[in-house]
KOLLOBA-222144 format. One record per residue (C-alpha): residue in one letter; residue number from 1; x, y, z. Coordinates in Angstrom, 3 decimals. Layout:
KOLLOBA-222144
atom lose->A kolti->NUM px->X py->Y pz->Z
...
//
This chain:
KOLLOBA-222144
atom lose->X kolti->1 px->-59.372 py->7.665 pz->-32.306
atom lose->X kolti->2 px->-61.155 py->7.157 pz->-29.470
atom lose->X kolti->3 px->-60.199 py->3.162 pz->-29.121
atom lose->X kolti->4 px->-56.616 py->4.584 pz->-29.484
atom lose->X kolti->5 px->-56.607 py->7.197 pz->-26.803
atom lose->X kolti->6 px->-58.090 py->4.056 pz->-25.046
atom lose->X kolti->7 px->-55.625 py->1.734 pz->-25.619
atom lose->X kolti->8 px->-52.662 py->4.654 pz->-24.441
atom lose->X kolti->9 px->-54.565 py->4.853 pz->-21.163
atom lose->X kolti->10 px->-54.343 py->0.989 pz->-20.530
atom lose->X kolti->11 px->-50.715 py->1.057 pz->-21.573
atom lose->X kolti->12 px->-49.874 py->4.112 pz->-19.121
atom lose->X kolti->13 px->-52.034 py->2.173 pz->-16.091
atom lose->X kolti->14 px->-50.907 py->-1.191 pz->-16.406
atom lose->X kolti->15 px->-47.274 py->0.601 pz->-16.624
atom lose->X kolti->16 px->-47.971 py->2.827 pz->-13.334
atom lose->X kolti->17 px->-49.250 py->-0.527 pz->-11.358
atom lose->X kolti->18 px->-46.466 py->-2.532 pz->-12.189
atom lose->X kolti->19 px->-43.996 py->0.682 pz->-11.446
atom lose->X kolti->20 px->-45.884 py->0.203 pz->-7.705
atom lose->X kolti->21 px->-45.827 py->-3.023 pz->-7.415
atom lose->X kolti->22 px->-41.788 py->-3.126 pz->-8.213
atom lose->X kolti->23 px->-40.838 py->-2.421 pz->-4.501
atom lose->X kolti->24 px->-42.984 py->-4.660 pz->-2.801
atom lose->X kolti->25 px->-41.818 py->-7.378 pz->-5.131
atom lose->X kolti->26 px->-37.872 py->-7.196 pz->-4.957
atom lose->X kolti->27 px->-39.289 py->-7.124 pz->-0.922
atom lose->X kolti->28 px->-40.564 py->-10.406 pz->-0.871
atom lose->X kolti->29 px->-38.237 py->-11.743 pz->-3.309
atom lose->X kolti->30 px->-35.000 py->-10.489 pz->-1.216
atom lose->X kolti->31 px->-36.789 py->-11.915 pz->2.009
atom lose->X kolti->32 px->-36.502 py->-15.505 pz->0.524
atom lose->X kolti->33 px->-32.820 py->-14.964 pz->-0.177
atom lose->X kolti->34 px->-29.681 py->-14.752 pz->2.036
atom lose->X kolti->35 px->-27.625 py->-12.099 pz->2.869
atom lose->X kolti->36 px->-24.525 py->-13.661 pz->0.147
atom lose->X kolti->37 px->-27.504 py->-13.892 pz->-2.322
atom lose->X kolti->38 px->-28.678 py->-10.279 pz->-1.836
atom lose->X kolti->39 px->-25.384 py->-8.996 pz->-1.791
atom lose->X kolti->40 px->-24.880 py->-10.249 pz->-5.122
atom lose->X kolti->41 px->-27.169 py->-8.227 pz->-7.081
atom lose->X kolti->42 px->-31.081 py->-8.352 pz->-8.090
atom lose->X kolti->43 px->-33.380 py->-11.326 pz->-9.053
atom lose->X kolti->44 px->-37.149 py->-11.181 pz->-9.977
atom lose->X kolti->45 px->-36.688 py->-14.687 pz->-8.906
atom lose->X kolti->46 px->-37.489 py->-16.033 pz->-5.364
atom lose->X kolti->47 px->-35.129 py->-18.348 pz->-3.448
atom lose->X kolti->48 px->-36.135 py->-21.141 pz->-0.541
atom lose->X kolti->49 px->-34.436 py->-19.254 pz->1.983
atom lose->X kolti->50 px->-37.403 py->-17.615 pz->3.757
atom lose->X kolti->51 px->-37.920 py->-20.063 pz->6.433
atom lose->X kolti->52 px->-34.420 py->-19.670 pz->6.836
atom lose->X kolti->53 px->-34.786 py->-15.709 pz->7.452
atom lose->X kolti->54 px->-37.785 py->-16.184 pz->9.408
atom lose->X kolti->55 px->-35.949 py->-18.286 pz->12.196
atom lose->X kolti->56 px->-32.573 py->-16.127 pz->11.769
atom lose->X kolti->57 px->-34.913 py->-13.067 pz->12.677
atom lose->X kolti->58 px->-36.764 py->-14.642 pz->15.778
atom lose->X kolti->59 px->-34.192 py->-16.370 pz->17.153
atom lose->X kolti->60 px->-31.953 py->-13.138 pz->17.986
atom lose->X kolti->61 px->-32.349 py->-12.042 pz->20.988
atom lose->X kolti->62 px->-31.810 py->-8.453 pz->20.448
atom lose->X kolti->63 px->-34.445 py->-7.926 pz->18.018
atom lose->X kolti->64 px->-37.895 py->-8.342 pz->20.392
atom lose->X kolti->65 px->-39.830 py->-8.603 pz->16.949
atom lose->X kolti->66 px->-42.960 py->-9.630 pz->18.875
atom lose->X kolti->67 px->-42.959 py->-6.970 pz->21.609
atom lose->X kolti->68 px->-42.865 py->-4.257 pz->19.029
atom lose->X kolti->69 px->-44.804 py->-5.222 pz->16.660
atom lose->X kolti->70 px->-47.686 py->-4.892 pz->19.993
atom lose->X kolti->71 px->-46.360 py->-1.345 pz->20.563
atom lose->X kolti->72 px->-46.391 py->-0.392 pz->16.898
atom lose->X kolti->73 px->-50.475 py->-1.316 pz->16.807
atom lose->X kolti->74 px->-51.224 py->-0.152 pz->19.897
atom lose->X kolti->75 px->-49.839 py->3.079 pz->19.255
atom lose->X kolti->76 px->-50.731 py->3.793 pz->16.044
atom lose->X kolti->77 px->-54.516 py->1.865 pz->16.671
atom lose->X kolti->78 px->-55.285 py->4.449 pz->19.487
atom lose->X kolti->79 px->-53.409 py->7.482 pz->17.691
atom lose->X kolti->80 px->-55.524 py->6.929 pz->14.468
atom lose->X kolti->81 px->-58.969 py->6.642 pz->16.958
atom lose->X kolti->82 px->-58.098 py->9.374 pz->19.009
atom lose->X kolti->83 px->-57.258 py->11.502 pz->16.038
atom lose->X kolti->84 px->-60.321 py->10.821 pz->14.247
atom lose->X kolti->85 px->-62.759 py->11.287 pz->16.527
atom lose->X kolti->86 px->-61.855 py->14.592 pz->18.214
atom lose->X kolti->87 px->-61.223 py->16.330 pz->14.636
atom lose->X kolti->88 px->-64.831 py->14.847 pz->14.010
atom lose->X kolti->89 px->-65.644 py->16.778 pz->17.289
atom lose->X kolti->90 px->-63.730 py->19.672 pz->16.237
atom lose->X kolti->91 px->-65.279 py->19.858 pz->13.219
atom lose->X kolti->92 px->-68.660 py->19.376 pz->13.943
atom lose->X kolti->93 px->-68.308 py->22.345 pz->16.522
atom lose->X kolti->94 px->-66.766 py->24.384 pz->13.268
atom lose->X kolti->95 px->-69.604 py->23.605 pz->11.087
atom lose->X kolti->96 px->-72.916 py->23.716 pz->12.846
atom lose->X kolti->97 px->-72.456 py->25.980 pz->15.658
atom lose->X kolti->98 px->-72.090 py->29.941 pz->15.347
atom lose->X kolti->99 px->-69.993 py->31.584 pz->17.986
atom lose->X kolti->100 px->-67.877 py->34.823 pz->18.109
atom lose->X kolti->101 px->-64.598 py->34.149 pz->17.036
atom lose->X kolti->102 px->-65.506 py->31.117 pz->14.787
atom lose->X kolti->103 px->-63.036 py->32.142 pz->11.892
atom lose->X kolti->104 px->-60.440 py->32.918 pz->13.783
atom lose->X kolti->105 px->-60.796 py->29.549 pz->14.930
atom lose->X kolti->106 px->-60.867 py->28.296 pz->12.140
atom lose->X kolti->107 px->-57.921 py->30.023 pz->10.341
atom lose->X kolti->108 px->-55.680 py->29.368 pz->13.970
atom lose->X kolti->109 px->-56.074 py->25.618 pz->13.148
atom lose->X kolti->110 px->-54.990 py->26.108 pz->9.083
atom lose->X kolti->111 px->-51.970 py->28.315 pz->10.462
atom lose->X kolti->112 px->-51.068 py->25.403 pz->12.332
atom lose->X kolti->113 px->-51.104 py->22.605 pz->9.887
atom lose->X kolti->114 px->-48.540 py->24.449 pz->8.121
atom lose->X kolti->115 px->-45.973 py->23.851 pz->11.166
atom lose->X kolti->116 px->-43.851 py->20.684 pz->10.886
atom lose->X kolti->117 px->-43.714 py->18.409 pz->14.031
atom lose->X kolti->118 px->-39.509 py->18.876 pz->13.728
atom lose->X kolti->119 px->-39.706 py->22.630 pz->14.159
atom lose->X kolti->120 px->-41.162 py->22.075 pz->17.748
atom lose->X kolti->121 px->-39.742 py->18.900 pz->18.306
atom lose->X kolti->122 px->-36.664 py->19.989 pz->20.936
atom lose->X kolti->123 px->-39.536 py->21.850 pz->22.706
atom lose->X kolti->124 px->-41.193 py->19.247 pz->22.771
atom lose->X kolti->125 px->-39.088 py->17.029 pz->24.304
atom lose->X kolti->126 px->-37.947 py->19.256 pz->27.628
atom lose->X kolti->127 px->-41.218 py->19.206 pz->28.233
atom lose->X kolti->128 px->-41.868 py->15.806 pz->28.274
atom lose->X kolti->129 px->-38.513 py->15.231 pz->30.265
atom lose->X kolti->130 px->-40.113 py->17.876 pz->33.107
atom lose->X kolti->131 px->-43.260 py->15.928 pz->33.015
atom lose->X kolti->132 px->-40.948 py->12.918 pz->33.399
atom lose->X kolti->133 px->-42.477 py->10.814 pz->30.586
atom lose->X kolti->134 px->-39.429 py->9.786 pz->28.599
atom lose->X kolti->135 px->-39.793 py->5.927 pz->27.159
atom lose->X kolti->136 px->-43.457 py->6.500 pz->27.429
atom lose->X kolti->137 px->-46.191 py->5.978 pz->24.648
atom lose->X kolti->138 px->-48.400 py->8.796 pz->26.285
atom lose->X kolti->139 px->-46.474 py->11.687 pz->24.515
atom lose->X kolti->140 px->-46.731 py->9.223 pz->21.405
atom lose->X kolti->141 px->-50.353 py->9.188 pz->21.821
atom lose->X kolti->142 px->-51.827 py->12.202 pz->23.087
atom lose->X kolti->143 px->-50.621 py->15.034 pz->21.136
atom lose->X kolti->144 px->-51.992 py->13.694 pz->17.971
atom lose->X kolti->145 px->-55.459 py->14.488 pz->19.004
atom lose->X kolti->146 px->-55.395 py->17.522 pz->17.533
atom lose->X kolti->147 px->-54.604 py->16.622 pz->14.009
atom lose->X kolti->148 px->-55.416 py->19.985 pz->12.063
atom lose->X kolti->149 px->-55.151 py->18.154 pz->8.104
atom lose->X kolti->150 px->-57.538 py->15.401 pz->9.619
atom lose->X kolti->151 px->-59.983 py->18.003 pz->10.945
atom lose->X kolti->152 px->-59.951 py->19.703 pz->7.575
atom lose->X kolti->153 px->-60.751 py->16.973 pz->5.876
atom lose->X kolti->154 px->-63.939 py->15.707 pz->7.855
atom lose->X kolti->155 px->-64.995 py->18.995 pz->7.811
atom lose->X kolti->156 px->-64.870 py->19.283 pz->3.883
atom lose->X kolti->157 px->-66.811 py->16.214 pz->4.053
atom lose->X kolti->158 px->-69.070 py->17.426 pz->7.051
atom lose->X kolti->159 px->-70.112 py->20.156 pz->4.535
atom lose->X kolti->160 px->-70.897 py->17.694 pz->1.556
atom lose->X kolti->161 px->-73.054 py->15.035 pz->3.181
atom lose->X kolti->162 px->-74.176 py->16.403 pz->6.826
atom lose->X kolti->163 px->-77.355 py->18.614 pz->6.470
atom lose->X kolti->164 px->-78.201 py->20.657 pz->9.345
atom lose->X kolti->165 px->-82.168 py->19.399 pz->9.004
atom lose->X kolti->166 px->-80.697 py->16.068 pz->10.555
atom lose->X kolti->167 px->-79.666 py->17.574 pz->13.554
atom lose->X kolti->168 px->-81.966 py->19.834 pz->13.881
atom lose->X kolti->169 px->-84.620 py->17.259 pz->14.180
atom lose->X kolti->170 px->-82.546 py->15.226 pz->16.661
atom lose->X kolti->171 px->-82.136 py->18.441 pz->18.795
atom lose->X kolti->172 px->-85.892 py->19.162 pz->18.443
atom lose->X kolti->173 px->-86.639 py->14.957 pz->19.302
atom lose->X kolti->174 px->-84.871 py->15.895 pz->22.320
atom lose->X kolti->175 px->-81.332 py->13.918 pz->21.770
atom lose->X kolti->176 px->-78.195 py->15.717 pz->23.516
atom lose->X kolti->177 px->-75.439 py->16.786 pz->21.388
atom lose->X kolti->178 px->-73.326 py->14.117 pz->22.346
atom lose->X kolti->179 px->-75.928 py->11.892 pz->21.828
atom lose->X kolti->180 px->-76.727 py->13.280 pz->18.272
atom lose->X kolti->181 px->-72.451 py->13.132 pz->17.088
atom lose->X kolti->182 px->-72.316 py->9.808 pz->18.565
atom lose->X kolti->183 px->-75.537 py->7.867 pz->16.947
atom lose->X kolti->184 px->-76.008 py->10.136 pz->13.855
atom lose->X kolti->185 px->-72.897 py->12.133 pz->12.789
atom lose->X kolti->186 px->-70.222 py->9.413 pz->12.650
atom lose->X kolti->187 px->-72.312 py->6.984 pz->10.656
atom lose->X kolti->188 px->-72.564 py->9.819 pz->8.209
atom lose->X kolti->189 px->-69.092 py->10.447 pz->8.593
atom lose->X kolti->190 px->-67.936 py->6.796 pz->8.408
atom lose->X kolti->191 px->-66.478 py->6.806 pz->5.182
atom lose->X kolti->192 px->-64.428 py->9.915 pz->5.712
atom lose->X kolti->193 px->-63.282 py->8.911 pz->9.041
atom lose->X kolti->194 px->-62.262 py->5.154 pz->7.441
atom lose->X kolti->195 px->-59.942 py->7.133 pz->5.340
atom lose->X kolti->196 px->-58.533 py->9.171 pz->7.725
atom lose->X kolti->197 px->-57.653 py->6.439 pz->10.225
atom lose->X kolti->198 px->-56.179 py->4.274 pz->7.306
atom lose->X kolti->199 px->-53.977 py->7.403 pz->6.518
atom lose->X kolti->200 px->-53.197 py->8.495 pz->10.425
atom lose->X kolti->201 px->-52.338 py->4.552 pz->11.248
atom lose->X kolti->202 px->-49.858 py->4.224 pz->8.158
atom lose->X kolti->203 px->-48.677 py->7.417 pz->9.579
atom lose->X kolti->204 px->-47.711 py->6.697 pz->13.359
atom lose->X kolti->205 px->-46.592 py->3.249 pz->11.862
atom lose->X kolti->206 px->-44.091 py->4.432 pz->9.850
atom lose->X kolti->207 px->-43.074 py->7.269 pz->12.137
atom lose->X kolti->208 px->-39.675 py->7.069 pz->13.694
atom lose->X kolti->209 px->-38.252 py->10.783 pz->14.075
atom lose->X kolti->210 px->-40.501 py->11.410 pz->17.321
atom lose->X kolti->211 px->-39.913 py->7.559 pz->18.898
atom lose->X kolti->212 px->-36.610 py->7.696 pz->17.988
atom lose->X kolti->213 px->-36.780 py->10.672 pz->20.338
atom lose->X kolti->214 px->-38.309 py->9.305 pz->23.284
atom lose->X kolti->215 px->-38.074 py->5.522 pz->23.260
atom lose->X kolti->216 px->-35.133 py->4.536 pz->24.778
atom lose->X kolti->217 px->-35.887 py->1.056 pz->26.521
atom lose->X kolti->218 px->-35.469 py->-2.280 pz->24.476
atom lose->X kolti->219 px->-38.872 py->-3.326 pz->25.506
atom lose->X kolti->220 px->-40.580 py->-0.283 pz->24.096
atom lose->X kolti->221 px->-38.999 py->-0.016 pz->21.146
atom lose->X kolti->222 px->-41.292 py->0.218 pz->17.588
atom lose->X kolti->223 px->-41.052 py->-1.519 pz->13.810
atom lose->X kolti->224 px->-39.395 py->1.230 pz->12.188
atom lose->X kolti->225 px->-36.815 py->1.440 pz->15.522
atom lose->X kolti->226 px->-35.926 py->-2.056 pz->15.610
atom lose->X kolti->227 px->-35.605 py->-1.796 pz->11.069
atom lose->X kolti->228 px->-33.501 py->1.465 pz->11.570
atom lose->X kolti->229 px->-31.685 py->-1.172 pz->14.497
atom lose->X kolti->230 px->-30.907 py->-3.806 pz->11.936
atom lose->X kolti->231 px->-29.433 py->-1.464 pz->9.023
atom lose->X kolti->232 px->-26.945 py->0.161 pz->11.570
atom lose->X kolti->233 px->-25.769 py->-3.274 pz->13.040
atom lose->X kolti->234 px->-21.794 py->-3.828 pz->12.655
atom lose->X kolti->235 px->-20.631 py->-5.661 pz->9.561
atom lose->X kolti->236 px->-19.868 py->-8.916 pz->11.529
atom lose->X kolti->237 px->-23.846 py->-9.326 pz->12.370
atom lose->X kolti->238 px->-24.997 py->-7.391 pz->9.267
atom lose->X kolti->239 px->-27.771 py->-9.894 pz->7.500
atom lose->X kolti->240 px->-29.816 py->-8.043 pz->4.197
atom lose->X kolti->241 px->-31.864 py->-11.182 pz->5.004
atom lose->X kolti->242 px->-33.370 py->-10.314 pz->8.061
atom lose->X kolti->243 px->-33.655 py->-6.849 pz->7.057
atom lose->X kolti->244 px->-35.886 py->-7.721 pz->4.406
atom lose->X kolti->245 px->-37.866 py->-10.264 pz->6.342
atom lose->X kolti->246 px->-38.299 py->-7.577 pz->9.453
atom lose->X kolti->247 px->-39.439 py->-5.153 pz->6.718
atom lose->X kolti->248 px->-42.167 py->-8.015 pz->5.007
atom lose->X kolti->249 px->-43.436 py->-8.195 pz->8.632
atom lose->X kolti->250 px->-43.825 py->-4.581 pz->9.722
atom lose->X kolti->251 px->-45.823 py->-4.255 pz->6.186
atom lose->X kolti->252 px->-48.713 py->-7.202 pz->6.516
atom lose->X kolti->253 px->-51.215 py->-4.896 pz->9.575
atom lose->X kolti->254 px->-50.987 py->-2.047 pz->6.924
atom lose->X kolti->255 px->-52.266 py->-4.264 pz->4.288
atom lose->X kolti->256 px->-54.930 py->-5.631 pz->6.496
atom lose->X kolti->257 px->-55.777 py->-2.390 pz->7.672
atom lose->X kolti->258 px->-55.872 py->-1.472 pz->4.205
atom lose->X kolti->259 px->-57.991 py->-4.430 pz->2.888
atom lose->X kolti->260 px->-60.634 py->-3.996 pz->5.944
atom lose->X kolti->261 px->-61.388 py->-0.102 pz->5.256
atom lose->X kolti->262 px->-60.557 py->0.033 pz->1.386
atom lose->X kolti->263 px->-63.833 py->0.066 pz->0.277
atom lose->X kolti->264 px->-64.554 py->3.407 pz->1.827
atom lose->X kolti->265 px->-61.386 py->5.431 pz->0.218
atom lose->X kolti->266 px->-63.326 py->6.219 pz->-3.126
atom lose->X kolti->267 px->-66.373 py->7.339 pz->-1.277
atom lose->X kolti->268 px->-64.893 py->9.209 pz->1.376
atom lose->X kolti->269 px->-62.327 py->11.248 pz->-1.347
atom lose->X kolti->270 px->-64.832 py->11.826 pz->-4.054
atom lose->X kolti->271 px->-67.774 py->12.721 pz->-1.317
atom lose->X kolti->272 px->-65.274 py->14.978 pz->0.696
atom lose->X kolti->273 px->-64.405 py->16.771 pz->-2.461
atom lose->X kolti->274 px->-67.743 py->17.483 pz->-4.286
atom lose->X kolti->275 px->-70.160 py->20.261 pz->-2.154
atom lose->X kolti->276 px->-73.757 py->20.063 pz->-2.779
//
């Protein structure tokens, strides 16, 4: 029985993996293809056309594939830091200080997870026209600092793993708070944090509602911007090839992101779950 019920949970995995592995397959099999080829239907097999997409992409001059693949890391690099740390801050004010007013603090920054960005988005953008920063990263950048999901998470994890004997003995050894969160709470918080930032820079990578908004400039323009670009081109200049290849690109800095902080996601789930 039990080899069975075994046996059913290999079948059910191995058919879940390849189910997520589909999509990133007919990817790089439709970037080695041409647009007549892609057109025509689906093929599990590649073609030798890659090279061939590869040079059609780069050599048009309206797609600046280089200069936005720089603005896509840089913003989403310093939007996943940023986001990170000062939830880590906010957090670690949350959890081992008490202060009047420390659950309504706490309950302000639930109610405000719960807003979507596109309910204040128009808002949002007057303002940043009267502060004249249209076509700039900054209101890219900035506002994600306070990130109330990413704060709730560390602080899940804060309670789990960060005892307050630690600090306590830092305090009494004479280190400064900053001092203390700097040197001692973020190594604890490391694996929690490497989760986070994986999760906030797939995030502002694939975001495109709020540049779309504000980005207006060829130079400044993002990955998904320049993808959304390519699928809106007129029928004449049109190419499923380059699509595909532009799409293969914007993916390989997620998967090394991915493959340099992987081995914490386990950790920092399970650990951030379990309180004790």
């Amino acid at each position: 029985m039990l080899k069975l019920e075994r046996t059913i949970a290999y079948i059910v995995l191995i058919f879940m993996t390849c189910l997520s592995l589909f999509p990133f397959i007919i990817l790089i099999v439709n970037s080695t293809r041409l647009h007549s080829d892609i057109s025509k239907g689906f093929s599990i097999l590649p073609s030798k056309y890659f090279l061939q997409n590869w040079i059609n992409l780069f050599s048009d001059k309206n797609i600046p594939i280089l200069r936005a693949l720089w603005n896509s890391v840089l913003i989403s690099t310093l939007t996943a830091s940023l986001s990170v740390y000062f939830s880590a801050v906010t957090a670690y004010g949350i959890h081992m200080y008490s202060f009047k007013g420390k659950e309504v603090a706490f309950r302000f920054i639930m109610l405000v997870m719960m807003v979507p960005p596109q309910v204040s988005a128009l808002g949002f953008l007057r303002l940043i026209m009267k502060m004249n920063l249209l076509d700039n990263f900054i209101p890219l950048i900035i506002p994600t600092i306070a990130a109330p999901i990413v704060f709730f998470f560390i602080l899940q994890y804060m309670k789990s793993s960060l005892p307050f004997e630690i600090v306590e003995a830092a305090r009494i050894d004479g280190s400064g708070e900053i001092r203390t969160f700097n040197t001692i709470v973020l190594p604890i918080l490391k694996p929690a944090i490497a989760v986070q930032a994986i999760f906030g820079f797939v995030g502002s990578w694939n975001n495109y509602f709020m540049p779309a908004l504000i980005i207006n400039s060829k130079g400044n323009k993002t990955i998904p911007i320049l993808i959304a670009q390519l699928r809106s081109a007129d029928y004449m200049k049109f190419d499923l090839g380059k699509v595909y290849m532009l799409i293969f690109i914007a993916i390989v800095p997620l998967m090394i992101v991915y493959l340099l902080l992987s081995k914490y996601i386990i950790r920092g789930i399970t650990m951030g779950s379990v309180k004790g």
